[in-house]
C-alpha positions in Angstrom: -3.2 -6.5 162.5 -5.0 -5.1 165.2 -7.3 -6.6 167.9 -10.0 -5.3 169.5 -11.0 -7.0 172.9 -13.9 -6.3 174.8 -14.3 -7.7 178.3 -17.5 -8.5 180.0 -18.3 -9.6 183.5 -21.2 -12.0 183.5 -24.5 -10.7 185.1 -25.3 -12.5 188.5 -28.4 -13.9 186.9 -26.0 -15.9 184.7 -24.9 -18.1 187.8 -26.6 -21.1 189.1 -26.4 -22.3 192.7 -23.2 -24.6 192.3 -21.8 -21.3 191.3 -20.8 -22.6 187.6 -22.2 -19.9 185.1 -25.1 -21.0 182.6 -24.1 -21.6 178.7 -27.6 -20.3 177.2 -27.2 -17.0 179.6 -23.5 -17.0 179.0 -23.7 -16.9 175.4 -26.3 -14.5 175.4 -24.3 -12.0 177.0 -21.5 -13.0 174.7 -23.8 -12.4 171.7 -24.7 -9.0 173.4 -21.2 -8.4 173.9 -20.3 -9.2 170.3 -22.7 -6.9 168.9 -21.7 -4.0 170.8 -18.5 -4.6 170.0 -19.1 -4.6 165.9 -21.4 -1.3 166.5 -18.3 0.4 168.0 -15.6 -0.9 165.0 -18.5 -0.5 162.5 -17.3 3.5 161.5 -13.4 2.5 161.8 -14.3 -0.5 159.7 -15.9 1.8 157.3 -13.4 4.5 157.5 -9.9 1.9 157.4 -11.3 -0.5 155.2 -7.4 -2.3 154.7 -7.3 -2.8 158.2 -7.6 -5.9 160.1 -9.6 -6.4 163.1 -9.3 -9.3 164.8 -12.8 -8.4 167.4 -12.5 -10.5 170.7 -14.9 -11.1 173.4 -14.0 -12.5 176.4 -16.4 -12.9 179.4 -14.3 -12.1 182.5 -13.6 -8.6 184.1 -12.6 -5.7 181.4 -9.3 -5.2 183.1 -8.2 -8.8 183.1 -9.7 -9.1 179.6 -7.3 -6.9 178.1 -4.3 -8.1 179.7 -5.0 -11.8 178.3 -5.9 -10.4 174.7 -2.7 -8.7 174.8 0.0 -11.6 175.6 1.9 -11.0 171.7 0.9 -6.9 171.3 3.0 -4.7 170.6 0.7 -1.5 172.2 -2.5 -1.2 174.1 -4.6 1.4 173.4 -7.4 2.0 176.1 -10.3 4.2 175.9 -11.0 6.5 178.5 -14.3 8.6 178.7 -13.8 12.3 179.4 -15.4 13.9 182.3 -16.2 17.5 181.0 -14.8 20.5 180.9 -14.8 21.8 184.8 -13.8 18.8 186.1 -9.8 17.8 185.4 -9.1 14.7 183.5 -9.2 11.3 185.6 -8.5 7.5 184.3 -11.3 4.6 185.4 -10.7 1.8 187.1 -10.0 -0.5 184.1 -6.9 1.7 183.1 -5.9 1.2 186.7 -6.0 -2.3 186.8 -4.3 -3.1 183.5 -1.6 -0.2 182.9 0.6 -1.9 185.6 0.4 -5.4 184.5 0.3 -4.7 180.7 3.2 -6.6 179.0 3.9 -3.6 176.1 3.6 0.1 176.4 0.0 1.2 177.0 -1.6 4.8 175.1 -4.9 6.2 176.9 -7.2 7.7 174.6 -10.0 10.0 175.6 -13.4 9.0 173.5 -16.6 9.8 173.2 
């Protein structure tokens, strides 16, 4: 099986004055969220048809994310986006944060 987490910080909009967040502006970015999320699996769907996704959205940090939706795996794979061809080949702040906590061996993938 594979699973496919995406994590997404709130918007500060999404916070009230007692600092708790607010459920319809919550779940709207979650719904956002979600639909990015089946836009980018749609082709691997389409191409891998046996495969199963598990797709995750959790609304915290995308670093912190990943490291929760990956407490039983067996790999993480993180996407990295490349920079061009004059400038050399540099990892963002999300592989950072999660490559040294991640509980399993971690592959970084350059995408586009």
């Amino acid at each position: 099986m594979l699973r496919a987490v995406h994590g997404r910080r709130l918007s500060p909009y999404a916070y009230n004055r007692g600092g708790g967040a607010d459920r319809i502006a919550a779940e709207e970015a979650a719904q956002i969220a979600r639909n990015e999320l089946a836009a980018a699996l749609r082709p691997w769907r389409k191409k891998f048809p046996d495969v199963h996704v598990d797709a995750q959205v959790i609304l915290e940090s995308p670093a912190p994310a990943l490291l929760h939706g990956t407490a039983n795996a067996e790999l993480l794979i993180v996407g990295r986006r490349p920079r061009g061809h004059l400038l050399p080949p540099r990892i963002g702040h999300v592989v950072q944060a999660a490559v040294p906590h991640a509980p399993c061996p971690v592959a970084v993938v350059p995408f586009d």
